[in-house]
C-alpha positions as CSV (number, residue, x, y, z in Angstrom):
1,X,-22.2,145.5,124.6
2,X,-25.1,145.0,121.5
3,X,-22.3,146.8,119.7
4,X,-19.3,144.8,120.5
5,X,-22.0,141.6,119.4
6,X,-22.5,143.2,115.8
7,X,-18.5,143.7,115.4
8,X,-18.0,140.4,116.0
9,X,-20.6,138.9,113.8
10,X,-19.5,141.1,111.3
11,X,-15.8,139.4,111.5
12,X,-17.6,136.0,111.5
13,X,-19.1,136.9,108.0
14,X,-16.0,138.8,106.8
15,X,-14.1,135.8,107.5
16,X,-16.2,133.1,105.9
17,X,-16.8,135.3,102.6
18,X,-13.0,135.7,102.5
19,X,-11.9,132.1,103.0
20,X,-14.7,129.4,101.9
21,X,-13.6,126.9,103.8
22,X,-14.4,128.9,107.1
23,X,-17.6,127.8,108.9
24,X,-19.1,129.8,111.2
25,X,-21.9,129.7,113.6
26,X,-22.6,129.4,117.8
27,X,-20.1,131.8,118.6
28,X,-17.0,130.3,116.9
29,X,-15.3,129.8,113.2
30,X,-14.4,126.3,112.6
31,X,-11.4,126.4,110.3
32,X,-9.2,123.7,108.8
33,X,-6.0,123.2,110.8
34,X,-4.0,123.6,107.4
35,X,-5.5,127.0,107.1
36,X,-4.9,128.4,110.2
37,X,-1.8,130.7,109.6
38,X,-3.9,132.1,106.4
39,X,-6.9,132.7,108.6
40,X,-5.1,133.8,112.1
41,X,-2.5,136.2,109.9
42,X,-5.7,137.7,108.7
43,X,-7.7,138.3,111.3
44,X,-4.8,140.3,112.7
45,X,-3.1,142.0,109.4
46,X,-7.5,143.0,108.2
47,X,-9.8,142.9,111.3
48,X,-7.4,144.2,113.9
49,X,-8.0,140.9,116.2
50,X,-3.7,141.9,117.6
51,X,-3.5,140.0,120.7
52,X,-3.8,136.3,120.9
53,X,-5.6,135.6,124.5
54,X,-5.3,132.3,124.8
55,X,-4.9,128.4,123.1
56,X,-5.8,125.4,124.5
57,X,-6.1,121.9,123.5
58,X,-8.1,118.9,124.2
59,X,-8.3,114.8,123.5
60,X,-11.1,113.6,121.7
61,X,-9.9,110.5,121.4
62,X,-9.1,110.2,117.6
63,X,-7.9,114.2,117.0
64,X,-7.4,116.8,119.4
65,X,-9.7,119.8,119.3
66,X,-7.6,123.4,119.6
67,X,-9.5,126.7,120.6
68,X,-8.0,130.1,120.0
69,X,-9.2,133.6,121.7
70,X,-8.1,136.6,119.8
71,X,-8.9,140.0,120.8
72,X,-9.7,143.2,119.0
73,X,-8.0,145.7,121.7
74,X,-9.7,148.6,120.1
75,X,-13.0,147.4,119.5
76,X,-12.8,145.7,122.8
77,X,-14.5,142.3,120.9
78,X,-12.9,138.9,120.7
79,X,-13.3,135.6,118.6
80,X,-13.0,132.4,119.0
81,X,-11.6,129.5,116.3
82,X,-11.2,126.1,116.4
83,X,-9.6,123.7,114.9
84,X,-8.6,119.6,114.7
85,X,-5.5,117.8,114.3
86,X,-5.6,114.1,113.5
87,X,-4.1,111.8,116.3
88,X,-2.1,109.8,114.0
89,X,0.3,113.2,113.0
90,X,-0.7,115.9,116.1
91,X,0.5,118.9,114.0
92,X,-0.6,122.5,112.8
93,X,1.6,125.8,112.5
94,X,3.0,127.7,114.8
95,X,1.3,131.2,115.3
96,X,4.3,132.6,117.6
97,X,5.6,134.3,114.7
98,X,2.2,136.4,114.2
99,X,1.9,136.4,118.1
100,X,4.9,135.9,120.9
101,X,2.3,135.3,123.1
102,X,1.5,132.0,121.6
103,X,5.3,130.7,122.1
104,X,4.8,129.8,126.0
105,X,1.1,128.4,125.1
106,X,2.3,126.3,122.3
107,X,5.2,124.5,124.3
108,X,3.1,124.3,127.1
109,X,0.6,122.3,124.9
110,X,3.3,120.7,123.4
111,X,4.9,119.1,126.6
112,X,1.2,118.1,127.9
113,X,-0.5,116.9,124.8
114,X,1.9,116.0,122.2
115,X,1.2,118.4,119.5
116,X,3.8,119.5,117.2
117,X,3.6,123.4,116.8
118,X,5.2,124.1,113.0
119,X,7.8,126.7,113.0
120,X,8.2,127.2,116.2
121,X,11.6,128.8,116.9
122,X,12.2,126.8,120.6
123,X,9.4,123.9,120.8
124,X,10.4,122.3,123.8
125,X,9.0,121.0,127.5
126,X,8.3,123.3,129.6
127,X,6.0,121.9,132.8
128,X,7.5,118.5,132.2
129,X,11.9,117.7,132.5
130,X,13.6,116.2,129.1
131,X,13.3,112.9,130.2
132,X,9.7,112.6,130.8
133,X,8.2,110.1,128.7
134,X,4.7,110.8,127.3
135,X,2.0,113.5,127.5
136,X,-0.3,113.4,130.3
137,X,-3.5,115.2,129.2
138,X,-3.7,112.7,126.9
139,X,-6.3,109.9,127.3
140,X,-4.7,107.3,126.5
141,X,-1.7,108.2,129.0
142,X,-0.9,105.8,131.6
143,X,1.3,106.9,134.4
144,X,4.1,104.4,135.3
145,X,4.0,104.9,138.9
């Protein structure tokens, strides 16, 4: 396990020396939501971090907060990144053309939260039907029933 520790620390550092804008610390890397195709595209392409666990998506009232899990399969470490979208224009790239994995998560986050995955090939609802109006993790949603 102490080994799997000193991988990922080591991608933590690798990371912020090769972007500057990358800040790392308690167990994540904060990077800039314009950035994240550059960052994610690396981390698979130079560190071998090739599957994409997970993404989810959260309101905090004036952005929403996005965490990604990727994992190094061979070194058996992960890593976490997050990132921020503004309320006022929800949107960052898609990352279902690094990972397919992140096509169901991304729609999924799409229908619920009202982010706008860029690039995605088929960005539609996909918990919610077409003539659902609004996005109900969000705080500010008010159900009309």
């Amino acid at each position: 396990m102490r080994m799997g520790k000193e991988i990922k620390m080591k991608t933590y550092d690798a990371l912020s020396k090769q972007f500057e804008y990358v800040k790392t610390g308690n167990g994540f890397a904060e990077i800039p939501s314009e950035n994240i195709l550059e960052c994610t595209e690396w981390l698979k392409n130079e560190a071998g971090y090739d599957y994409l666990e997970m993404i989810t998506a959260s309101d905090h009232n004036e952005k929403f907060l996005l965490v990604y899990t990727l994992i190094n399969v061979v070194d058996k470490t992960d890593i976490i990144i997050r990132t921020s979208v503004p309320r006022e224009k929800p949107e960052i790239d898609s990352l279902s053309n690094i990972w397919t994995g992140a096509d169901f998560q991304e729609r999924e986050i799409f229908d619920l939260m009202g982010i706008v995955f860029k690039g995605h090939k088929n960005l539609k609802r996909i918990v919610l039907w077409d003539g659902f109006e609004g996005h109900p993790q969000r705080k500010d949603f008010k159900d009309v029933i």
